[in-house]
BATI-230170 format. One record per atom (N, C-alpha, C): x, y, z; residue in three letters. Coordinates in steps of 0.02 Angstrom, whole numbers, plus 50000, padded with zeros to 5 digits. Layout:
BATI-230170
XYZAla...
end
This chain:
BATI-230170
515044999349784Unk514444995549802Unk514084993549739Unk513614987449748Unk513294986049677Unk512684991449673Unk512444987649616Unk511844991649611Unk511174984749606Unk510734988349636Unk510164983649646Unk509644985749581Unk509204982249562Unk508564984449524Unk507844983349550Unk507664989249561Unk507064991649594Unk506484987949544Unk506164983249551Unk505614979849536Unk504914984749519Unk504624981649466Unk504224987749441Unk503514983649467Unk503384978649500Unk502634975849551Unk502844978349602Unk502234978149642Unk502314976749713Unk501584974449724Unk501664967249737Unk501094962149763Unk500674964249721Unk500674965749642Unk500254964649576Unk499964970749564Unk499974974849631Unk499684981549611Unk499744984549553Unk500374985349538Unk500644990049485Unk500464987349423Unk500554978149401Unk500564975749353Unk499714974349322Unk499274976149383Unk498774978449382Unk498454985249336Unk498984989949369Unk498484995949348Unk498964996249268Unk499274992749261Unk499734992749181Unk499144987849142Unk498924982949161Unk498284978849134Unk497784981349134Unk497634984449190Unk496964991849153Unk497094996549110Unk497724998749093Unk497755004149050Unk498454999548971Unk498214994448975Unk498474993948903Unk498584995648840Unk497744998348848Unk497364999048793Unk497575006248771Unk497915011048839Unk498215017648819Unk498705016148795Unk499325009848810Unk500035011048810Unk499805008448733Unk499355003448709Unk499634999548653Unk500054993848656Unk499794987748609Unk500204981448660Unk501014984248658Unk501364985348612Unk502034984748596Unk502184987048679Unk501744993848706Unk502174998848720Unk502134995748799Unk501624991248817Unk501194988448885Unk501804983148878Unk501834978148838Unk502384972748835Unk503024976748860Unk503304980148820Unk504004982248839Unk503894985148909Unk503514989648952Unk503424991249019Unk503374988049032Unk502874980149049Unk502994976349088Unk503494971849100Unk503874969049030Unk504474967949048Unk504874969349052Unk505154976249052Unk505764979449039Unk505814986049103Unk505184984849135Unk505204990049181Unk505854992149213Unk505854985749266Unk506044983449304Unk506964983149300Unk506934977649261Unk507544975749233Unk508104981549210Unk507804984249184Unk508284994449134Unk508434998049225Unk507944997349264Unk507985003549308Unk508565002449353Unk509145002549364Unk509685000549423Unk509635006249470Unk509345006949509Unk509315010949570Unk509675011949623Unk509415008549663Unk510065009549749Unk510655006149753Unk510995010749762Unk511765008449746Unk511915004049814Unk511604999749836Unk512254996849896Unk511924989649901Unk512344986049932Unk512384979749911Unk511744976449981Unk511614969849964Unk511044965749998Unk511164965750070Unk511194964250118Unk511364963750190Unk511464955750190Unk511914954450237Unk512164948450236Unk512154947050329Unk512154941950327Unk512054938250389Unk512684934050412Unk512804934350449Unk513584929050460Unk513354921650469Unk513524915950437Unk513154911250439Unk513204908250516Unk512704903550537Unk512684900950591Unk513244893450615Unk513504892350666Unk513824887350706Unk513534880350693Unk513364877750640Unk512694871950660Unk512884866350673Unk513784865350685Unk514014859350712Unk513854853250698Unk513234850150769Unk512914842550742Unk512184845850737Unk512084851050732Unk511424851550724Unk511004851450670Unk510474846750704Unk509914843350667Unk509614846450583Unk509534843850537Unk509714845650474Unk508734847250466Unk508574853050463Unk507554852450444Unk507374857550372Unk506804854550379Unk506504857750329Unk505984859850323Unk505754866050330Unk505104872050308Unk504874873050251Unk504254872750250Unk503824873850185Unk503644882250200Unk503724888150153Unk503734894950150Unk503484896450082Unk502574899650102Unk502354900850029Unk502144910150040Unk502114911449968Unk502224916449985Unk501904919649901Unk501674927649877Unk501414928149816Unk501914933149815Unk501754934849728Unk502054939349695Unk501694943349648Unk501954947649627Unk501744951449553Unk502054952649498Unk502694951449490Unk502934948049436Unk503544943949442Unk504034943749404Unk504694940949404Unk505294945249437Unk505094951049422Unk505564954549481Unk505574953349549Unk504974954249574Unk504644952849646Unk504864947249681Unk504654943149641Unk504854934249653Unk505334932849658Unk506014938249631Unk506744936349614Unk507094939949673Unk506744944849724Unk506754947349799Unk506834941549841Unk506214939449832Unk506134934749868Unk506404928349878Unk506654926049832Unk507254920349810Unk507824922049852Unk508154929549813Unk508684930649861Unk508764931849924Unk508144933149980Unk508124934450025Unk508084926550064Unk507834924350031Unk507884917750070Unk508384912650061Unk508774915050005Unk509674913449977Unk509954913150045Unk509954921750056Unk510014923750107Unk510104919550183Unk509644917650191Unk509244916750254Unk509634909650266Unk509564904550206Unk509994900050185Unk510734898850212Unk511074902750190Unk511684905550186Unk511824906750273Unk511604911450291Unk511454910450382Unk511294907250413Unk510654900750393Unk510594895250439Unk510634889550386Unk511214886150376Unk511494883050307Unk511044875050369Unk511114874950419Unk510344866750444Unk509794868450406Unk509614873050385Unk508814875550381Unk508634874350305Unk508234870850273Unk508124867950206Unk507354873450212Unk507254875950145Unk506684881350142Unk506264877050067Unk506014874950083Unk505404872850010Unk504754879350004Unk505074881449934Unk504834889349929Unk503994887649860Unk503804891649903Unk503094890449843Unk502794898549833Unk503054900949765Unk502924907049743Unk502144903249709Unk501594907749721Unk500924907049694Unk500834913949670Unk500544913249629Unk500114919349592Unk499614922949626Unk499574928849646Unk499134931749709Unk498544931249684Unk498154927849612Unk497574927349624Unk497154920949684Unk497844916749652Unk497564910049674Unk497794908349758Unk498154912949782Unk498614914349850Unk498044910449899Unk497544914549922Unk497254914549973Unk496984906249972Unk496534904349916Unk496354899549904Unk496834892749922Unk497324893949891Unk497604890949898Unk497984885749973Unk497864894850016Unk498384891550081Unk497834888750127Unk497254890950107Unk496494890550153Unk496554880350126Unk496354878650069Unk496464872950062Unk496824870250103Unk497664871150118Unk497984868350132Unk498094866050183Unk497594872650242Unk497474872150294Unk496994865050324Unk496554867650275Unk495944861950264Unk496054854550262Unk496744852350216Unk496864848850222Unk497474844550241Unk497774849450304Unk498224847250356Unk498904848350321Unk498984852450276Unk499724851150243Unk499974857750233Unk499514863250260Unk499804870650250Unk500774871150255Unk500804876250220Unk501674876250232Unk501754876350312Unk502514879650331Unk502674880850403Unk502424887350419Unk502684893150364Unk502374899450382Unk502454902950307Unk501974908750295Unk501974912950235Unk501644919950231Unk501674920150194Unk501254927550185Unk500494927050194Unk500094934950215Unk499434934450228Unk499474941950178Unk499104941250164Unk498684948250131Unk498444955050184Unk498504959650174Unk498064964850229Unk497304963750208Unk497014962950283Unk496334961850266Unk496414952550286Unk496494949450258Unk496444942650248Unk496814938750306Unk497364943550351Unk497584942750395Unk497254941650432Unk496784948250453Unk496384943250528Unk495684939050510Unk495524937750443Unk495034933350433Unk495284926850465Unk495944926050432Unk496424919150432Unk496284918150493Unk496574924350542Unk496784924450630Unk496094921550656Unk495524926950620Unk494764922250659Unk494684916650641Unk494964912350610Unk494524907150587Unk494934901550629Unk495774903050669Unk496114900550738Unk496764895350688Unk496814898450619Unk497374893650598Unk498094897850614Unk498044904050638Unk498854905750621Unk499134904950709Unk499764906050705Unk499844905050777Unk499864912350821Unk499984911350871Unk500014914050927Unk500664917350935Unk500834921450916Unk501744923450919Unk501994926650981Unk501464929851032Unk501734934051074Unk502334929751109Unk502384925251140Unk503034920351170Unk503554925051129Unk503424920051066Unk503954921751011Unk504164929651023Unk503764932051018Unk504134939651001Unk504444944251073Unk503874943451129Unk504084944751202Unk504714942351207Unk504954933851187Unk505414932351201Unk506104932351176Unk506154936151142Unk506724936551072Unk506974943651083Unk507674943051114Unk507974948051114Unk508224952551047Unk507934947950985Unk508214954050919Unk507524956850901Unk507114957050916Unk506464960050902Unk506194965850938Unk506284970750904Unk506394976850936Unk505534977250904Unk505104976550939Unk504374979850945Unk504304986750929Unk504514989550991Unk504384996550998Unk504585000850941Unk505184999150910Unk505645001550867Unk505305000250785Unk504574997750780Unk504314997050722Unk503715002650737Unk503545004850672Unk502955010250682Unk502275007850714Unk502005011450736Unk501185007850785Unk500845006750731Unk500835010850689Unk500405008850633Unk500475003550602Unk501145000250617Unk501024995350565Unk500824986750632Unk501234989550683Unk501274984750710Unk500544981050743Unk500184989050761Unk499384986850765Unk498914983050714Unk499224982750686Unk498924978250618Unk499214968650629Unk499594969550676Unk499864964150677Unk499614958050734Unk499024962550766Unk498744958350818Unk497904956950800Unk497604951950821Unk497244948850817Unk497004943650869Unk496554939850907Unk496094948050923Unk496514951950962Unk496304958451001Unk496794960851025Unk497134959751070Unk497814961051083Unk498254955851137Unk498544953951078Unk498464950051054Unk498684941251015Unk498944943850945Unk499824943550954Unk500114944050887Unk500004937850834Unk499984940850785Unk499734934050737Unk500084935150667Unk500684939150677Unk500944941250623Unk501564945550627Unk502034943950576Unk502484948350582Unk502564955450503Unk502564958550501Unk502544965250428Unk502944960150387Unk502604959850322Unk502914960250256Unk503164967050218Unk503814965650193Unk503994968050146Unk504144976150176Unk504064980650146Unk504004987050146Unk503284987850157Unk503014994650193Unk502314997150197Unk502425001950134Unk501655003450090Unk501545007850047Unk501135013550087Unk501425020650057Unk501095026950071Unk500755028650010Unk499895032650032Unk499725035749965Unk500105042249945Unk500025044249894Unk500495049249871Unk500005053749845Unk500155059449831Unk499935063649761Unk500365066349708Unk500345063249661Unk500625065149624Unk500645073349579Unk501235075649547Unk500835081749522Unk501275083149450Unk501225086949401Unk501395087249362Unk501635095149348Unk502155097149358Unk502495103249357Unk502325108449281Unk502505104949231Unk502385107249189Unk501555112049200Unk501325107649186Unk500645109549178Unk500465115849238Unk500525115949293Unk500645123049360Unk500975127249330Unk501465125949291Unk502005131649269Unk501665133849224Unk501335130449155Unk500915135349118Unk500415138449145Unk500035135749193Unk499365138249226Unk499465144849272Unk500245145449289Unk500395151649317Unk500215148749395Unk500055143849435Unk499915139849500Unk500535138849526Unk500685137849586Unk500965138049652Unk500895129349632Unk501445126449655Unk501195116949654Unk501225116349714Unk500785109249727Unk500585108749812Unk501155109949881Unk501835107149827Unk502165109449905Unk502385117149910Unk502115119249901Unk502155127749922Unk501405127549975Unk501005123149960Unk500505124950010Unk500545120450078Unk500905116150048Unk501215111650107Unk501685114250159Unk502215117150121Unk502805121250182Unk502615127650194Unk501665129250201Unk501615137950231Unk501535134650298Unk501415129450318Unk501515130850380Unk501605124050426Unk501735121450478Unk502035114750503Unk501395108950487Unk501785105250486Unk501325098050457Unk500785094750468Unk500245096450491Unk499605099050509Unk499245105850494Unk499725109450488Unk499395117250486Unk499735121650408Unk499915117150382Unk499825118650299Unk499305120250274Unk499295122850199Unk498725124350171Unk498565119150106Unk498905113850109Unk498725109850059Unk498155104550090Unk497555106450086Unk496965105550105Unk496495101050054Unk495885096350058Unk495455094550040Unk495035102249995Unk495145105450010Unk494735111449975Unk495425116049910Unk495985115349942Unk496515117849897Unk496425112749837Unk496445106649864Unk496875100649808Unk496255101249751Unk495445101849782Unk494735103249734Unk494785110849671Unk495105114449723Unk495195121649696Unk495675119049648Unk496175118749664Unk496775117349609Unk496615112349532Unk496305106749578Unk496145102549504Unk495445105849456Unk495235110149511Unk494825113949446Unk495175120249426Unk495655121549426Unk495875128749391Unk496415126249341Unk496605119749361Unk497365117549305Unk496985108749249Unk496065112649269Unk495675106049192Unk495575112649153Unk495785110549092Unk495765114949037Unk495375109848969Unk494975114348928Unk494535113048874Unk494845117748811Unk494425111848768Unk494685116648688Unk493935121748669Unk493875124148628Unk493265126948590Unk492775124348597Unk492745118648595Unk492145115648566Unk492015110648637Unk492345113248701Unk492165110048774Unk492355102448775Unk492895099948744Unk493295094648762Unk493835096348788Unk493835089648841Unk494215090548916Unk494995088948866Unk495485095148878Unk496295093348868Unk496675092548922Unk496485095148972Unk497045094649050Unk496325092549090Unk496705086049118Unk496265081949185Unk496595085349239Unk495765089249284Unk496265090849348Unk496565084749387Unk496345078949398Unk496575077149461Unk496195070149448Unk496235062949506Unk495865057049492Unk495475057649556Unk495275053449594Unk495205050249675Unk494405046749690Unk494785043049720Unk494285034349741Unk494095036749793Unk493235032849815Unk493055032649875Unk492915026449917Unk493405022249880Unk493385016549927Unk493525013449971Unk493725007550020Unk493765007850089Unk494515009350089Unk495105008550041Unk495495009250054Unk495705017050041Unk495485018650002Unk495545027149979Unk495205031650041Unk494705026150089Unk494335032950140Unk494915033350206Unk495435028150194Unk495805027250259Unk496365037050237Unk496375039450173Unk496625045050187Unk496135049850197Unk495495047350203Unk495015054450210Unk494515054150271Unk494265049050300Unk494165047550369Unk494535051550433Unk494995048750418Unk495435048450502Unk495575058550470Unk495685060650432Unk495875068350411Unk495445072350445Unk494575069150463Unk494205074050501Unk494015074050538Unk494705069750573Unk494455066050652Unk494085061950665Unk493995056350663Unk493505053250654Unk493825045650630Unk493875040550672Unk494175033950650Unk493615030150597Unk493595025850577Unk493265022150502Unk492845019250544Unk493175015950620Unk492075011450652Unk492265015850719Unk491605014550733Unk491505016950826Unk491975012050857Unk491825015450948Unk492365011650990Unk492375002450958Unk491635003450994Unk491714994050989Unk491524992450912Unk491804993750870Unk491914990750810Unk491074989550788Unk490504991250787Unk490144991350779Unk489494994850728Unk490144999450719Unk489675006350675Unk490375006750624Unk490165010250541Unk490625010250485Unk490495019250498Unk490995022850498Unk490795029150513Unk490965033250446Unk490545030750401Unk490495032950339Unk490155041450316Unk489655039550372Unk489105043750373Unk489315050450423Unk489965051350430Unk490225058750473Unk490185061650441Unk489805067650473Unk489625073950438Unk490115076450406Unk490885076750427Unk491165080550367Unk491495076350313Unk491155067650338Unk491295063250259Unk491125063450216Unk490455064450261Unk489805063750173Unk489835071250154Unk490155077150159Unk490165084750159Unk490735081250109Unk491105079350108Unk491845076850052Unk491455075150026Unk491265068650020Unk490755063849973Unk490545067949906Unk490035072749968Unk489885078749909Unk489995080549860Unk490805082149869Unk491035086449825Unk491195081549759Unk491285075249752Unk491775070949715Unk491035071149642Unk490465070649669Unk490025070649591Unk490005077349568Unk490085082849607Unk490175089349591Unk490735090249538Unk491265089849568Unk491965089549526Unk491845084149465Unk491535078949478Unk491425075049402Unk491165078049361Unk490225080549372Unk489945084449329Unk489815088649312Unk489895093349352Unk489855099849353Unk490505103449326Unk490895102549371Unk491905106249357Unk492235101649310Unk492085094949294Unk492405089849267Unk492905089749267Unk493395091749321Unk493905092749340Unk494305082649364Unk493885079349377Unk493885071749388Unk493585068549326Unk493695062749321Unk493545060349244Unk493105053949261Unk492675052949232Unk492095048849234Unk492495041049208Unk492325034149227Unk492455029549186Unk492905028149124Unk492315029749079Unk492265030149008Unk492655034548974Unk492805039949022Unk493295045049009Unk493915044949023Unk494055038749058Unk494855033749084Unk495085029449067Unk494685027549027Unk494805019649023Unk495215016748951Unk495185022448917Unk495555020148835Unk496105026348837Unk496145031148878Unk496745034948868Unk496985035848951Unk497795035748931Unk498035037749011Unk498095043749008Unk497865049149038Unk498045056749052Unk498715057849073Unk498725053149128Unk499425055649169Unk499965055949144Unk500025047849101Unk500745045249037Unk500755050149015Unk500255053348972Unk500265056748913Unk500485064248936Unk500545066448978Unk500565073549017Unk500165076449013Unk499455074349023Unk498745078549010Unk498505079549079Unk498805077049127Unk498295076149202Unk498805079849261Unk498335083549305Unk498945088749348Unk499145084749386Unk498545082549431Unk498625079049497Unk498585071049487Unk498895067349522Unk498875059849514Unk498725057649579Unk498175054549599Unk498315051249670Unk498475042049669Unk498935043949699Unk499205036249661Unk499765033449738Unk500165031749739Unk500565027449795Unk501235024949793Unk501605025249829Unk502465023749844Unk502565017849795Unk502195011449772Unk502345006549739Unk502225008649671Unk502075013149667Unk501815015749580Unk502525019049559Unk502935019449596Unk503525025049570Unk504075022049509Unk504045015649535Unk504715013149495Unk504245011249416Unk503515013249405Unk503415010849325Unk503505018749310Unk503385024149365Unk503255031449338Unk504025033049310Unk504435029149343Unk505045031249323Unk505165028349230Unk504655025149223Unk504785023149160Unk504255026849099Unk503655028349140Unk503075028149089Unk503025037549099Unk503355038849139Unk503415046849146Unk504055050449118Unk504385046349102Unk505205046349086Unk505255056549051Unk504855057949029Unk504735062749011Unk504345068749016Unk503915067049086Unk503645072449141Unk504105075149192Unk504095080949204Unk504255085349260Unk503765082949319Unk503885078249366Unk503435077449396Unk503735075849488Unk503295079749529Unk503575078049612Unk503005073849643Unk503055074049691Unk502315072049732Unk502245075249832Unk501705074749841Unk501505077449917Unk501295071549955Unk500825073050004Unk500515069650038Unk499915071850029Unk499505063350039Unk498825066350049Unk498515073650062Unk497955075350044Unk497865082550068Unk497565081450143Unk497455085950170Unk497305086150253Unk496525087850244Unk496355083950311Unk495515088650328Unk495775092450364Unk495255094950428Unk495345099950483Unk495475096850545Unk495575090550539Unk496075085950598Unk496855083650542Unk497065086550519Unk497635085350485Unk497715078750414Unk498435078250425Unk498395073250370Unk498355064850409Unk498145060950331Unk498245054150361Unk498425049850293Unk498655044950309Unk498705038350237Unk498785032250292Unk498385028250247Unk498465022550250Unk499275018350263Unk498855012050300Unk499855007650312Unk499615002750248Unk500165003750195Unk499854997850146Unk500404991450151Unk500114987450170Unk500964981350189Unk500514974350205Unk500844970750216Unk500794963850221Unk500954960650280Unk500744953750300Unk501224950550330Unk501484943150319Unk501844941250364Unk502024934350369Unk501764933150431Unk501434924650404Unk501354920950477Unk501614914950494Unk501274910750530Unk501674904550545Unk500924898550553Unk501164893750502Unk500664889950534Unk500184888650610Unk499664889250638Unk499534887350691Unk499104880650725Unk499164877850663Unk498794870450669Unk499124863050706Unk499894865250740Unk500124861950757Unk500334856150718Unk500624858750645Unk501244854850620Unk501664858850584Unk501814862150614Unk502214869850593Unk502934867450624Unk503704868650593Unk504174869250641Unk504134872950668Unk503904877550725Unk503774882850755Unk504514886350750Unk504974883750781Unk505654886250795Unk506064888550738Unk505924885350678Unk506374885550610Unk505884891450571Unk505254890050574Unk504804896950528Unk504944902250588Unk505134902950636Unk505114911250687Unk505914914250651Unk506334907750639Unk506964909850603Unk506934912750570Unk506564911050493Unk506634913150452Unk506094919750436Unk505484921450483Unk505124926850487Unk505614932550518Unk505894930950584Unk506234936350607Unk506894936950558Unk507114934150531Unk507834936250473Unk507534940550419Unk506854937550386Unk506644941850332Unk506384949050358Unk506204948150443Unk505894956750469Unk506304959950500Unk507234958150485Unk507634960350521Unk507744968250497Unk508224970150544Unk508474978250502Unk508704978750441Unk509134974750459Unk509504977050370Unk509154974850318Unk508734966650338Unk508294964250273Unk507624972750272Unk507444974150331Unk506984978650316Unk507204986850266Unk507714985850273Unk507974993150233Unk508114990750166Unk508104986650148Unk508294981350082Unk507634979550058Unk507304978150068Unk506594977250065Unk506254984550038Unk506494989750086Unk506264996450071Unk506535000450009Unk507194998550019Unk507405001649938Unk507274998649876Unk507044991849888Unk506874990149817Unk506004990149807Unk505584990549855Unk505084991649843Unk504494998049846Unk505295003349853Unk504875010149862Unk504345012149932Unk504365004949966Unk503815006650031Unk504225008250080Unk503865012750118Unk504245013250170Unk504565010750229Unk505035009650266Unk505235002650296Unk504865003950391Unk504854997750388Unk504464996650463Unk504654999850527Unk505425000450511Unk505745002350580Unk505965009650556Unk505975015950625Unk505865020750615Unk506625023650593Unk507125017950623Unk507885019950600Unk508085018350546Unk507555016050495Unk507675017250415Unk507545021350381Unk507005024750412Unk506625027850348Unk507115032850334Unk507305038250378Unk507865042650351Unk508405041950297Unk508865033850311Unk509215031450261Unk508875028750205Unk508285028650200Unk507865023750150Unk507865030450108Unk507525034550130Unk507145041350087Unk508035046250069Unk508535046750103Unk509125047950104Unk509275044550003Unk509265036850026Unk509635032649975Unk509225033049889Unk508615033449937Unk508235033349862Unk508075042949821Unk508345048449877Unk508315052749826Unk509075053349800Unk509465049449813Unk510095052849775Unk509915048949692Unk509505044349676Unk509585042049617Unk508955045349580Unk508595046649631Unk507925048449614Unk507655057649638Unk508145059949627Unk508125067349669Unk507085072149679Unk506925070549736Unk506215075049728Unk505955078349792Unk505705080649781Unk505735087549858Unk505405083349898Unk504705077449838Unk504245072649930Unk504625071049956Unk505305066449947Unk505435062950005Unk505715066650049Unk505755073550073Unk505655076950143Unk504915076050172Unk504555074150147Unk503735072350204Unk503705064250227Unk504375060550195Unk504195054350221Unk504175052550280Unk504505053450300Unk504585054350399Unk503805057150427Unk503825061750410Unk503125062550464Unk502355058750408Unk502325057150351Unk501695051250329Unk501905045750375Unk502465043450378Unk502345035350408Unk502315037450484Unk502365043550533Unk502455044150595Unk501775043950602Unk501435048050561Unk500645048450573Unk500245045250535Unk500495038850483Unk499875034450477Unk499535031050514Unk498905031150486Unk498465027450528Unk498205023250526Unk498215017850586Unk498285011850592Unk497635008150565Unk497535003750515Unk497104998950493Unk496594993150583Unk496104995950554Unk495574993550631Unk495644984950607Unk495984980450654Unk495894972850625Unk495224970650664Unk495034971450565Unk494234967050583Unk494194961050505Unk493954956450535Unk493954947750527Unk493424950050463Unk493064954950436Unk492654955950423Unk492574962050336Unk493224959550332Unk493424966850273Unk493154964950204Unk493124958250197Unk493094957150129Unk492314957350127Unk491934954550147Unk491074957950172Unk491104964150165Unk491344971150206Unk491204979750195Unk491514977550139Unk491834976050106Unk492264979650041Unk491784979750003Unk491214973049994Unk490864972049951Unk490194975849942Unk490084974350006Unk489424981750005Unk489584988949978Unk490224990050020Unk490354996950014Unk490544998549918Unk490724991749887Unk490974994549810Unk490324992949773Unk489764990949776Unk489324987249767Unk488744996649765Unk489014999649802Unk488635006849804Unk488975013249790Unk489555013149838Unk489905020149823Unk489925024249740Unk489865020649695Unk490245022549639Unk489505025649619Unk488895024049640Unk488305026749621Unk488265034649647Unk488595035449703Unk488495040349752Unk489195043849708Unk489735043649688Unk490135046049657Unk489965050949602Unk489685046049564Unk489435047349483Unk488905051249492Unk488625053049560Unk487925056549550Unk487365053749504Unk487175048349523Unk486735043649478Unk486175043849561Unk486405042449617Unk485975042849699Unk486185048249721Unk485855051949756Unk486145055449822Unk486445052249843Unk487065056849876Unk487815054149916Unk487335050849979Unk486705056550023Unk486745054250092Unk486215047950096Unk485805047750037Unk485595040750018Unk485915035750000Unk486405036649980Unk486825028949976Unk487225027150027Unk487595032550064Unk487965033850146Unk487555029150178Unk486645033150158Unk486245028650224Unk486185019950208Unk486175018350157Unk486215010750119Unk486785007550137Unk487405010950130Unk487895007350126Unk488045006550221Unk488015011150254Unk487915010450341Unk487415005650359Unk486845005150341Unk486515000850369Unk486504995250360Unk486764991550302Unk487044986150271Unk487704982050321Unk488064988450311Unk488744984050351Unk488474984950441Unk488174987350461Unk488264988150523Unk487694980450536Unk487114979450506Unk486994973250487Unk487244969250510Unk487734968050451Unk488114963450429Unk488774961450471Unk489074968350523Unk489454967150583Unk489124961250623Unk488444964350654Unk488074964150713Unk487854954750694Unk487734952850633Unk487594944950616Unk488564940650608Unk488794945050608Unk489744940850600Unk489784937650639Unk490034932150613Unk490234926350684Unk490824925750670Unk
end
C-alpha cells in the first residue's frame, strides 16, 4: 500500500498557533515547521479510496462551482485530490474549484451570495453555518438526504449530525472533513522525575465516567509537577487552559448542565459549579502559578522546549507535535471530567449547497455526498487526525493511526466521540463570542471577580439573544 502524508493545518488552526509562537521557534526554525511539517511526515500506510467511475453514456456534460478554505498547501492538496477523485467517478461532472484563504472565506461567499453568483455548493465554518442558514441562502437538504439510499444518517455520530440542522427539522448541511477532539496532552518525562502517576492511571481506576482523572486531579497535578529555581522562577509549567466559548464546551456539559437553557435563551455561564471552576483558573495563575499568564507565553514555548507537563491542546495539533516534540516522551487523555462526567467539543465543518436557486442542485448533492462518503470519510480521518463521522471508522481510524504513531490515547477515542457534545445551532455565535472574549480574560487574570464578570458577561448576551432577529 502507499503511503499518504498527514498534513500539518487543519483549517489554519495549527498554522495559527505556529504564527503565535514564532518568536519561540525562531524564524529559521518556524520556516522549516511550517514547510516541512507536513511534507517529511509519511504516515498511513494505505492508499486513497477510489470510486468506480460512472456509465455517463449521452449524458449531459455540467459544471459546478465548489469553494472551499484551507490552511496551508498540504490541506489544499486533500482537497484537489479528493475532488480528482470525485472527477474520475463522475467524468460528466466539470468542478471549478476556488481554494480561498480562510481569512477572506466567509466574506467572500456572503458577497457572492449578494451578488447572485455564489458557487453551487462549499464549505461553511462551525458557527457561521447557521448564521448563513438564518439569513435563508443555503438549501434545504432533507429531500436530498431522506431520499438517498447511500446516506446512512443514523450511522454518523449525533453529535455531529445535530450540528447539521438549522432551524430545527431543516438539514442545511452535510460534515466536513474529519471532526476535531480536545485532547490533553502530557509529558512523561517530567511525571517520571516528579515521582506522579500520569493521567491515564487516573483515567483506567475506574469506567469512563467514574475515573479519577478529574477537574480537581488535573489542578492538583499541574500544581505539584510546576517547579521553580532559588530565586522563584517558574522552570516546569504545570499545565495551560482557556475559558472561552469553545474551551467551555469541555467544561459546561462536565457538570451537567448544557451552555443555554431549554429555549435557547439564557448562556448558562453562571452554573454554580462553572463559576466554582472559573474560580479556580486566577487561583492557579496567581497564587500556584501553576498556569502561565500572557506575558509569560508569549516569547517562549514551554511545551516544545519540554518545560510544560500538561498541554491542553486538540486531535489537529498532532501531526506538528510529531515534529516540534520529535524529542518528548509524550501521550495524551481526555478532557478531565466534572461530576456529570467527561465531555469535548465536535470540532468540524461543513459543506453546503447553494440555496438561492441557481445551484445545480443534483450535481453539488453528487459531489457533497462522494466527499461525505465512507471511505472518503476514513481518508479524510487519517490524514487529518480528526475523528471520522461515521461510527464504523473510528476503530479502523484510531487502529491505523497508532500503528505509525503508537500511544495508549487512542484507546479513549471511541468513547470522546460517543459522548461528545453536540454544539447548540444558534445563528448568533459570532455576537457571544465577542462579548464573552471581550470579558472572560479579566475574570481569568483576576484583574474582576469571576462572579462579577459571569454577571456582565450573562446579562449582555442574554440581551443580546432576546434583541436577535
Amino acid at each position: 500500500m502507499s503511503q499518504l502524508h498527514i498534513p500539518s493545518f487543519r483549517q489554519g488552526a495549527i498554522l495559527m498557533t505556529m504564527l503565535e509562537n514564532r518568536g519561540q521557534l525562531g524564524r529559521r526554525a518556524f520556516l522549516r515547521l511550517a514547510a516541512g511539517a507536513s511534507a517529511t511526515a509519511a504516515l498511513v500506510a494505505c492508499v486513497a479510496p477510489t470510486a468506480p467511475a460512472a456509465d455517463t453514456g449521452d449524458m449531459e456534460q455540467v459544471e459546478i462551482g465548489f469553494a472551499w478554505w484551507t490552511g496551508g498547501e498540504q490541506a489544499n492538496a486533500l482537497f484537489e485530490e479528493a475532488v480528482d477523485r470525485f472527477e474520475a467517478a463522475f467524468p460528466n461532472i466539470h468542478v471549478v474549484r476556488d481554494s480561498v484563504p480562510y481569512g477572506e472565506f466567509h466574506t467572500k461567499i456572503l458577497t457572492g451570495y449578494a451578488g447572485g453568483d455564489a458557487p453551487d455548493c462549499h464549505g461553511v465554518p462551525w458557527g457561521t453555518v447557521w448564521s448563513m442558514a438564518h439569513k435563508g441562502v443555503l438549501l434545504d437538504m432533507n429531500g436530498l438526504v431522506e431520499g438517498d439510499p447511500d446516506i446512512d444518517w443514523e450511522g454518523m455520530w449525533p453529535a455531529v449530525t445535530e450540528g447539521c440542522y438549522y432551524p430545527p427539522g431543516t438539514i442545511i448541511s452535510l460534515p466536513r472533513e474529519s471532526f476535531g477532539l480536545r485532547l490533553y496532552f502530557y509529558n512523561k518525562t517530567i511525571y517520571e522525575e516528579a515521582g506522579l502517576d500520569t493521567p491515564d492511571v487516573a483515567m483506567d481506576a475506574g469506567d469512563w465516567n467514574a475515573g479519577n482523572w478529574t477537574w480537581d486531579a488535573w489542578r492538583e497535578q499541574a500544581g505539584q509537577l510546576t517547579q521553580f529555581d532559588e530565586n522563584g522562577r517558574r522552570t516546569i509549567m504545570g499545565s495551560n487552559q482557556s475559558a472561552d466559548y469553545w474551551n467551555l464546551h469541555t467544561v459546561i456539559p462536565s457538570f451537567g448542565h448544557s451552555m443555554f437553557n431549554e429555549d435557547v435563551t439564557h448562556f448558562n455561564l453562571d452554573a454554580e459549579p462553572v463559576v466554582a471552576w472559573l474560580e479556580t483558573l486566577p487561583e492557579m495563575i496567581n497564587e500556584e502559578r501553576s498556569l502561565g499568564k500572557p506575558d509569560e507565553t508569549a516569547d517562549f514555548d514551554w511545551a516544545s522546549n519540554g518545560k510544560q507537563a500538561i498541554v491542553r491542546s486538540s486531535t489537529w495539533s498532532i501531526p506538528n507535535y510529531r515534529v516540534s516534540w520529535e524529542d518528548i516522551d509524550w501521550d495524551f487523555v481526555p478532557p478531565p471530567r466534572g461530576s456529570h462526567g467527561h465531555s469535548n467539543f465536535v470540532g468540524n465543518d461543513y459543506h453546503s449547497i447553494n440555496g438561492t436557486g441557481t445551484a445545480n442542485v443534483d450535481a453539488a448533492w453528487e459531489l457533497l455526498k462522494f466527499i461525505n462518503s465512507p471511505g472518503e470519510d476514513l481518508w479524510w480521518a487519517q490524514n487529518f487526525f480528526g475523528a471520522p463521522f461515521r461510527k464504523e471508522n473510528v476503530e479502523p481510524w484510531a487502529d491505523s493511526l497508532n500503528e505509525i504513531l503508537p500511544r495508549n490515547g487512542w484507546k479513549y477515542m471511541l468513547d470522546m466521540t460517543n459522548t461528545a457534545t453536540p454544539w447548540t445551532p444558534v445563528p448568533f455565535q459570532e455576537e457571544l463570542n465577542t462579548i464573552h472574549s471581550n470579558e472572560i480574560g479579566q475574570a481569568i487574570l483576576g484583574e474582576r471577580p469571576v462572579q462579577e464578570v459571569v454577571d456582565s458577561i450573562t446579562s449582555k448576551i442574554d440581551a443580546m439573544i432576546a434583541e436577535f432577529e
